[in-house]
N, C-alpha and C positions, 0 to 999 in steps of 0.2 A: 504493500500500500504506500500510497505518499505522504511525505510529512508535512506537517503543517504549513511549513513554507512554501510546498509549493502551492501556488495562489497565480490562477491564473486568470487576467482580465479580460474579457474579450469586447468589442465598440463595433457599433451596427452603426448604420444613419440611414439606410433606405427604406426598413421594414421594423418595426418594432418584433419585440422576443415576448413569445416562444412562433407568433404568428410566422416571423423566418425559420422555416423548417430544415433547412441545413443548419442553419447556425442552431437550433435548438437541438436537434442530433449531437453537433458536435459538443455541447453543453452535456446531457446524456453522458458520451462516450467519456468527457473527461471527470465528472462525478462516477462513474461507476469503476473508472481505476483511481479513485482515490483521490484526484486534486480537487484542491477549492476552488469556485467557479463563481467570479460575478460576472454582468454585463451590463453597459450600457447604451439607452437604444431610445431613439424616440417614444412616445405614449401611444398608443390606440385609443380609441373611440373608449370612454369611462377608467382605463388605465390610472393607476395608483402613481405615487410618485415612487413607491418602494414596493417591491415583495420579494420574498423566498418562495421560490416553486420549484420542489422536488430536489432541495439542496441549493438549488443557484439562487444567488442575491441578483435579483434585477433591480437596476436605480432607470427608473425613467426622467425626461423631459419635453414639456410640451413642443412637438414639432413647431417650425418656421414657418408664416404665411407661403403660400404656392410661390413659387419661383415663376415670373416672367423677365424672360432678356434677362441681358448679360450682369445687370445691375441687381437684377433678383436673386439668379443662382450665387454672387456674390457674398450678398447679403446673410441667403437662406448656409454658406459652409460655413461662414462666419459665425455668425448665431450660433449653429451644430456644434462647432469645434470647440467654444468657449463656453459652451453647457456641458457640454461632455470632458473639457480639461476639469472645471469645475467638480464635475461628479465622481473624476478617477479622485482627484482629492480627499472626497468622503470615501469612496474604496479603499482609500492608502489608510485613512485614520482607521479605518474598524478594522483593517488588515492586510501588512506589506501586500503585494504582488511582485511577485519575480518575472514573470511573462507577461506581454502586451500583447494580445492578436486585432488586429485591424482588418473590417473586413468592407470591400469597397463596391459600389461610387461612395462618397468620393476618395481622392487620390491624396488627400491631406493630411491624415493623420501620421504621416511620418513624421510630422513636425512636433507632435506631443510625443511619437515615441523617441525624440534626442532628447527631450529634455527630461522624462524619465530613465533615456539611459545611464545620467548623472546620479543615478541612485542603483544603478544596477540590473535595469530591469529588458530584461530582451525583447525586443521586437518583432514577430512573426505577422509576415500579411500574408492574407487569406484571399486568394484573387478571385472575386466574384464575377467583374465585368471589366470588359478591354474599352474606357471612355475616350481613347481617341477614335475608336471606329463606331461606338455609339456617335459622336460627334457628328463622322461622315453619314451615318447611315440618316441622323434627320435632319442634317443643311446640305450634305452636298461636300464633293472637294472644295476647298476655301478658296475664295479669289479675291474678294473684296478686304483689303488690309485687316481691319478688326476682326475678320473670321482668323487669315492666318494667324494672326498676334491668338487669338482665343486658341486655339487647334496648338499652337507651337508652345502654349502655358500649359496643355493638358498634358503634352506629353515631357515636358518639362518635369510636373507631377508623379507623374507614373514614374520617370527616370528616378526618383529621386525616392519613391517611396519602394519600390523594387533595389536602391541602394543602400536603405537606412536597412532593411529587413536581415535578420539573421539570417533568416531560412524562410521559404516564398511555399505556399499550398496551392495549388492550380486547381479546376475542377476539371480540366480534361488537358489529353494532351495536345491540342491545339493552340491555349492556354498557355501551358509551359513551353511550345518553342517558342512565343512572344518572350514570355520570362527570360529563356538564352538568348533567345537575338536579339531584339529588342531592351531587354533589361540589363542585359551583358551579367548575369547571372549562371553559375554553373550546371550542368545537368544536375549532380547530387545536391544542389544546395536547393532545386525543387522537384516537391511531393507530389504527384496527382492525385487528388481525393476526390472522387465525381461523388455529386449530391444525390446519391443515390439512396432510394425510398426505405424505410423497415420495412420489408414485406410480412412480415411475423406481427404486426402491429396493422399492415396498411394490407387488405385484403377486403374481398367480396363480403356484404352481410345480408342476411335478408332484408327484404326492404320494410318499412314499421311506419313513420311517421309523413314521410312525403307526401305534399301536395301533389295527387297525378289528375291529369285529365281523363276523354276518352282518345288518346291516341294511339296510332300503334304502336309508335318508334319514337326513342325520346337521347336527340344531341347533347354533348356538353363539351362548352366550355370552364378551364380552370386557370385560373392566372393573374396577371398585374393586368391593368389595362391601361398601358403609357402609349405613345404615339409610334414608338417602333413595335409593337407586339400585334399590330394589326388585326384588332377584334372585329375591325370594322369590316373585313372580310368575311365573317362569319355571319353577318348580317346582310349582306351580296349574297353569299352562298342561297342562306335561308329567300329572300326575293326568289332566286330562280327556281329553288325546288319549290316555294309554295305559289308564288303569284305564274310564274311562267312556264312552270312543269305541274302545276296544278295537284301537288302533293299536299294533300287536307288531312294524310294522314302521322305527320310527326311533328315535333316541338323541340326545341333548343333551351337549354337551360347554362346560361352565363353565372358564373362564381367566380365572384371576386371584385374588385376593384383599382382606381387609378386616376389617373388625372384626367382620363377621356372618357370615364362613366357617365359624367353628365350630359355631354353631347353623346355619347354611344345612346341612350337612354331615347334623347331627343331625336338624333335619327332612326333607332327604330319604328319612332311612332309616325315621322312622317313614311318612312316606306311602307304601312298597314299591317305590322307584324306584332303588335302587340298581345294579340291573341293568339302568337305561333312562337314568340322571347318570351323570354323569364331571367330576368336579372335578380339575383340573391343579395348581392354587396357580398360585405365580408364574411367570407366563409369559413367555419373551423373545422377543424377534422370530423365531428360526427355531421357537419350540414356535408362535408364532401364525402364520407361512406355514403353517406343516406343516399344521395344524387350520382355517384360512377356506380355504384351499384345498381342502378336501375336503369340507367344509359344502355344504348348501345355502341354509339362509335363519340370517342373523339377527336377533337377540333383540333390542330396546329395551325393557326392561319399566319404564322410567323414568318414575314415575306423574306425573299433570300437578300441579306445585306451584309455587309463588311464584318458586320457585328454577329446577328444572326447566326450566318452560315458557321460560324465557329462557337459559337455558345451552346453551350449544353442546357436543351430546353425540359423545366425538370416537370412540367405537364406531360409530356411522354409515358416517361416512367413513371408515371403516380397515374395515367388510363391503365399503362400496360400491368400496377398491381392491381388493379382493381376487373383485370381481364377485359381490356377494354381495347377489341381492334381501334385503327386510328388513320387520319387523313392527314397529312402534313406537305406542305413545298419541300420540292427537295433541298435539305439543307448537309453541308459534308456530317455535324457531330447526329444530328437529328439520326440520319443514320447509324451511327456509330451505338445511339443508344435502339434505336427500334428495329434495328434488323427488318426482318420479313414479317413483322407484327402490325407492322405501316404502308399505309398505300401511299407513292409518292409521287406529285405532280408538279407540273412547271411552275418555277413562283408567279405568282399573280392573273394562273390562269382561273375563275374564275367558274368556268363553263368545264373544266376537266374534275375542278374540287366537286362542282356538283354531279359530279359525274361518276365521280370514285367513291361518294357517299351513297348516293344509290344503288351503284354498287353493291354494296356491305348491304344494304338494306334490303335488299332484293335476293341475294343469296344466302339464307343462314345458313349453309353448308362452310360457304367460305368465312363467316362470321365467326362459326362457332371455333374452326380451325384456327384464324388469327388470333381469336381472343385465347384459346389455347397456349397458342406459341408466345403470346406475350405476355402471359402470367409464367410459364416455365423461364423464359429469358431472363423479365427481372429479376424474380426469385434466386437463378440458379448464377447470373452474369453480374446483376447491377445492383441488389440489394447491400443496402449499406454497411453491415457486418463487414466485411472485407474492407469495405473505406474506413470505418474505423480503425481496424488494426492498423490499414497506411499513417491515418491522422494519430493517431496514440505515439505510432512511433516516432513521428516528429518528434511530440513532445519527450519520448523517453531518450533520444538521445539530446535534447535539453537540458534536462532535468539528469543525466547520468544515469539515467536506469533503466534495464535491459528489458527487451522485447519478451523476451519470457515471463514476465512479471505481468505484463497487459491480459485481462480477463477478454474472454473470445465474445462476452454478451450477449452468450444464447441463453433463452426461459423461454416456455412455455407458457402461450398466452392461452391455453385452454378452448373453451369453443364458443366464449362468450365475450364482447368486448366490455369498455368499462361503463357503457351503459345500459348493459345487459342482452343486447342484440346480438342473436345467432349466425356467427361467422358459416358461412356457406364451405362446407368439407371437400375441399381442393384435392384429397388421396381420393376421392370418392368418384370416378370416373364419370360414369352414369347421371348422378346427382349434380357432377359440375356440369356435363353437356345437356341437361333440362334445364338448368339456372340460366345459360349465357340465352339458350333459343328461348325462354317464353320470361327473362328477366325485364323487362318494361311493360309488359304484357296488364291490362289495368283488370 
């Protein structure tokens, strides 16, 4: 086990915790080999200013007004960095920290871990997103002065927080050659840890409390909803199968949230689909069992961009544990995680997405096979147990202590979750292929 010293901090600023489900994973994996574990992370919606959950000390801080232009985003790291230097201070007084993990957009906090290095304390970033090709993927190459000067400060950022870092965690390896090339970072000095799901925790349940209609077939989307994640495709999709392919008989269910729910909201109701969307907002793990469990295919509508094509999109693998075939552009990691579990079409064709959802929907033969192949995949390829042991081991050779020492975090979650809902028997051959063909079935 570890000793008390090791106390390790970990700093979000895009999603508050535990609702970041890697970062809450990797919270998990380092209380259950022993280290102290705070974080801090913006508020959600009724959020405390403090709690312990399940061992981790969360300190929250009211998020920053929305960011507009260049003067907002500004504004909005600013504020972050100096609530969050602020609240590692309350961490230090109730108890050292030896480790700092920063986990990004943005690209700033290398700056609070120098001046905890003055006390000792090491620096690990955890690379979430590449924000110089977020940059590209929604203005464009820069031409106009203030873009370059913006664009050449991002990566400026990244240079410098890829240099402060002891040791770099990537979530795939497309990720880590940025880190070498770009970062001018070693192979061995970075980990690939891909945010890969509990399948042991994230799994089919029977369905219980869901609002269902009379339809036959029921879509989902799961995700952020920012200006690069392209929901508003799925809202296109949905026009052509119901208003111009005259399909009256399915519904799409959106989870989640973002800066473009409000307008996604707004245009669905001018395209007439009100009656065919269902926006939930913010979703937690049992509103997202309740809904991929009753779905039949999901949604990638993640258009192919700079950023995209190399990011590891963890809606994939969170359909594919929930046995859920899936439609996606082709993206290089998209594939890397859904294999042949996903049907994949040209980015931005419109007329092929709905094409390869009817697809699925028209053949349970080939439904029930994908959905198959992509609960065995995650399960047996992408399931986080194995990322952990990668992410543990960082820290063991931090902290001086040996990979043998790290527990493997297998239990037995029984057949029931924690709200009492009867997890659907995956060894049970028979029972899983009548689940996936009559699961939306009302």
């Amino acid at each position: 086990m570890a000793s008390r010293a090791d106390h390790v901090l970990i700093i979000v600023q895009n999603l508050p915790v535990p609702l970041d489900r890697r970062v809450w994973l990797e919270c998990q994996a380092l209380t259950s080999a022993g280290y102290d574990v705070s974080v801090i992370c913006p508020k959600g919606p009724d959020d405390p200013d403090y709690q312990e959950l399940d061992g981790v000390h969360i300190y929250k801080y009211k998020p920053a007004p929305e960011a507009r232009g260049l003067a907002g985003f500004v504004v909005e790291f600013v504020y972050s960095w100096l609530r969050t230097a602020g609240l590692s201070l309350k961490v230090w007084r109730r108890q050292n920290f030896t480790i700092m993990q920063a986990c990004n957009p943005p690209d700033t906090y290398w700056a609070l871990a120098l001046l905890w290095k003055l006390r000792g304390v090491t620096f690990v970033f955890d690379h979430h997103d590449l924000n110089p090709e977020l940059f590209i993927s929604r203005f464009g190459e820069p031409s106009s002065t203030l873009k370059k000067v913006e664009y050449a400060g991002l990566r400026w950022l990244e240079r410098m927080t890829f240099k402060t870092a002891k040791r770099v965690i990537s979530t795939n390896e497309s990720y880590k050659a940025v880190a070498v090339r770009r970062g001018g970072r070693k192979p061995a000095e970075v980990t690939v840890v891909r945010s890969g799901p509990d399948t042991q925790q994230m799994r089919p349940v029977y369905p219980s409390t869901v609002a269902t209609g009379d339809r036959r077939f029921s879509l989902a989307y799961l995700g952020i909803m920012g200006p690069q994640d392209g929901v508003d495709v799925v809202l296109d999709v949905m026009e052509e199968l119901v208003h111009r392919r005259g399909r009256a008989d399915l519904e799409a269910t959106l989870l989640g949230f973002g800066d473009c729910y409000v307008d996604l909201r707004a245009r669905c109701t001018q395209l007439g689909l009100d009656d065919y969307v269902t926006f939930t907002g913010r979703a937690d793990k049992a509103m997202i069992a309740d809904h991929l469990s009753v779905a039949d295919v999901g949604l990638c509508p993640d258009l192919k961009t700079p950023l995209n094509d190399v990011s590891t999109m963890n809606k994939t693998m969170e359909y594919m544990s929930y046995a859920l075939p899936s439609v996606s552009f082709d993206l290089v990691e998209t594939r890397v995680s859904g294999g042949d579990s996903v049907l994949y079409v040209p980015s931005g064709d419109v007329g092929a997405f709905a094409d390869a959802v009817e697809r699925l929907l028209d053949d349970p033969e080939l439904r029930i096979a994908m959905a198959q192949r992509a609960r065995e995949r995650v399960s047996t390829e992408l399931d986080w147990r194995p990322q952990a042991a990668a992410y543990l081991g960082v820290y063991a050779e931090l902290t001086g202590r040996t990979q043998a020492e790290l527990p493997d975090g297998r239990r037995d979650t029984g057949q029931t979750d924690q709200r009492g809902r009867t997890y659907v028997p995956l060894d049970d051959d028979v029972e899983f292929e009548r689940f996936i063909r009559e699961r939306s079935a009302r």
